[in-house]
C-alpha positions as CSV (number, residue, x, y, z in Angstrom):
1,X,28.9,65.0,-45.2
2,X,27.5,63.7,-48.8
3,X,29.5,64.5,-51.5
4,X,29.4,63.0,-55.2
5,X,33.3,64.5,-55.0
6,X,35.3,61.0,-54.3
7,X,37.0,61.9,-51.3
8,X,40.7,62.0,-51.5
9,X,41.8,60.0,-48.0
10,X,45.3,60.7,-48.9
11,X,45.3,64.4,-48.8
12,X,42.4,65.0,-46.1
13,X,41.0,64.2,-42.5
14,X,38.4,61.6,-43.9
15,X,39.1,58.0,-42.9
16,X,36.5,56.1,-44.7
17,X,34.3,56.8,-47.8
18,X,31.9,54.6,-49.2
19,X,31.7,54.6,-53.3
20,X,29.3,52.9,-55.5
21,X,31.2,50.9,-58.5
22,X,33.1,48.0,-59.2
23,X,35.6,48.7,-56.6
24,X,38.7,48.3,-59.1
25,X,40.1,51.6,-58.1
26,X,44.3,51.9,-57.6
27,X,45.2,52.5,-54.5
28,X,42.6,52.0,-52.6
29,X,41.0,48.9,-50.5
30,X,38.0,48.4,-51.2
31,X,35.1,46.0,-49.1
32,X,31.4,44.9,-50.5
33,X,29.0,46.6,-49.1
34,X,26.0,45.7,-50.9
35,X,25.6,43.7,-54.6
36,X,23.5,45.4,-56.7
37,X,21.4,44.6,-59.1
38,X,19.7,46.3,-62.2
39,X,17.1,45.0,-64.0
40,X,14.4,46.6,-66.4
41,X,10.7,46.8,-65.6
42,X,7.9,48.0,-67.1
43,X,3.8,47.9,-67.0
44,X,2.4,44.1,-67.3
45,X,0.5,45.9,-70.2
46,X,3.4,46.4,-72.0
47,X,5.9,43.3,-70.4
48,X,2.9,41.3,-72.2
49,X,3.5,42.2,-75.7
50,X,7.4,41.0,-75.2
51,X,8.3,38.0,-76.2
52,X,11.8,38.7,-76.4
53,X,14.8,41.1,-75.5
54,X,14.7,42.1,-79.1
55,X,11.0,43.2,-79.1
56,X,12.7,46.1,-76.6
57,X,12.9,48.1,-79.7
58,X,9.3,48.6,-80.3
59,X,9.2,50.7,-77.1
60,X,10.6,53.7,-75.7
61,X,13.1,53.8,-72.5
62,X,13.6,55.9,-69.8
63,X,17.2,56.6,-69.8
64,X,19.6,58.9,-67.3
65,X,22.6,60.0,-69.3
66,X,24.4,59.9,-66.2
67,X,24.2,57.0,-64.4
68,X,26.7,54.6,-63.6
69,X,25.3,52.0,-65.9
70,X,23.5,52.6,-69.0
71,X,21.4,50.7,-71.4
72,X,24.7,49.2,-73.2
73,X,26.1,47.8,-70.4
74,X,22.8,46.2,-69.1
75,X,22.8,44.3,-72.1
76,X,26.1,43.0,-72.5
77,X,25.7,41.8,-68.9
78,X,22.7,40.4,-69.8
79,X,24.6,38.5,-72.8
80,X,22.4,39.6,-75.3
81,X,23.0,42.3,-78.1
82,X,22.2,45.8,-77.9
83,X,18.5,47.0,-79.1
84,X,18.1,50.6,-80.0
85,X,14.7,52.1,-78.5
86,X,12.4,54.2,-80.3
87,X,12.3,57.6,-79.4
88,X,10.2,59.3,-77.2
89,X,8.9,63.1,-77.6
């Protein structure tokens, strides 16, 4: 079964579970399954009026408060500093 629960493999029948992270979890062995990558995108009518990561701030962002990586992280990844983007209605 899918679950968003992580499974406890200790205290259960489950033999095997597959998370999605950075695998740094005690306890546990963990095995890549799959690098991921994130990246922005955006319409070429807008990518074309960027001429830097700093011009980000002129536009608005989709955002998911709940996802594993968020705007912040991207951009210290990235090795740039943070932008904030305008606000949308």
């Amino acid at each position: 079964d899918a679950s968003v629960r992580i499974a406890d493999l200790d205290r259960s029948d489950i033999d095997i579970a597959i998370r999605l992270g950075d695998g740094k979890w005690p306890g546990v062995r963990a095995e890549l399954l799959l690098a991921q990558e994130v990246f922005p995108v955006c319409a070429p009518v807008i990518a074309d009026k960027l001429k830097s990561i700093e011009d980000l701030a002129s536009t608005c962002a989709i955002t998911d408060e709940r996802a594993m990586i968020s705007w912040e992280s991207w951009f210290e990844a990235a090795g740039v500093k943070p932008v904030t983007f305008l606000k949308g209605a």
